[in-house]
N, C-alpha and C positions, 0 to 999 in steps of 0.2 A: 797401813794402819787399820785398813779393813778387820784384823783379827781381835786390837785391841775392844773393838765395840761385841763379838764374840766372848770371851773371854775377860773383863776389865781386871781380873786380880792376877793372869800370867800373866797379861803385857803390863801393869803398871810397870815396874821396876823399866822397863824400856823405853816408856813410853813419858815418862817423867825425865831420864836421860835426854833425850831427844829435844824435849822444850826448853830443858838448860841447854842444850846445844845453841839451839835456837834463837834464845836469848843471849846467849855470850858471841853467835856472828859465827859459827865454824862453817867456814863457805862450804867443805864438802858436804855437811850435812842438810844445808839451804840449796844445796845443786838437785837433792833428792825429790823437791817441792818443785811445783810446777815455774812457780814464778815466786820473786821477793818484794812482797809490796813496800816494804821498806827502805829499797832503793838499795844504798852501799850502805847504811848503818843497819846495825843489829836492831830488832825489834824493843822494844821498854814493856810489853805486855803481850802474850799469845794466850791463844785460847781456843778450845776443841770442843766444834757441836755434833753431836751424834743427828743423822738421816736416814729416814727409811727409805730404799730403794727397790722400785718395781719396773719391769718390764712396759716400755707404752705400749699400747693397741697399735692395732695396723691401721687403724683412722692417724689414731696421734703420731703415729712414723710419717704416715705419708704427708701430712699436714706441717707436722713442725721440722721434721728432720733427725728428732731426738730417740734414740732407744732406749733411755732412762731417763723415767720420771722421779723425783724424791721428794720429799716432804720432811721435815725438821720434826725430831721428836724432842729433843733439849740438849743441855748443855753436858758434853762427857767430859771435860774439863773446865771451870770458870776462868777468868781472865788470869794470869798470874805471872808474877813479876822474876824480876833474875834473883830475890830477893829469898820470894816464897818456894821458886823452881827447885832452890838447890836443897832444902832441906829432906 
């Protein structure tokens, strides 16, 4: 999904797919995600926040363990239902 935040008007058309997917439970497309917070039911609302991502320092590798820090810049999708998905 990394390209949709590159580009928001090629990946729409896919990436609005994908959240209907999501919404309607297609397990192959929820096997792509890390994990299903939703347990065995289909989600009732998802939502995509866009992050800027940088490199940590060699302090902050050695300290936390982490090779990427991020920060929120807002929301690339708002909440949206199986309702609003499929239009």
């Amino acid at each position: 999904m990394w390209f949709a935040a590159l580009s928001p008007g090629y990946a729409e058309p896919c990436f609005r797919v994908l959240l209907q997917r999501l919404l309607e439970g297609d397990r192959h497309v929820a096997r792509l995600l890390a994990g299903n917070p939703s347990s065995d039911e289909p989600p009732r609302f998802v939502r995509a926040r866009l992050y800027r991502y940088r490199f940590t320092s060699r302090r902050e590798l050695r300290v936390t363990g982490d090779w990427w820090s991020r920060s929120l810049v807002g929301e690339f999708e708002p909440p949206v239902s199986l309702r609003r998905a499929a239009r």
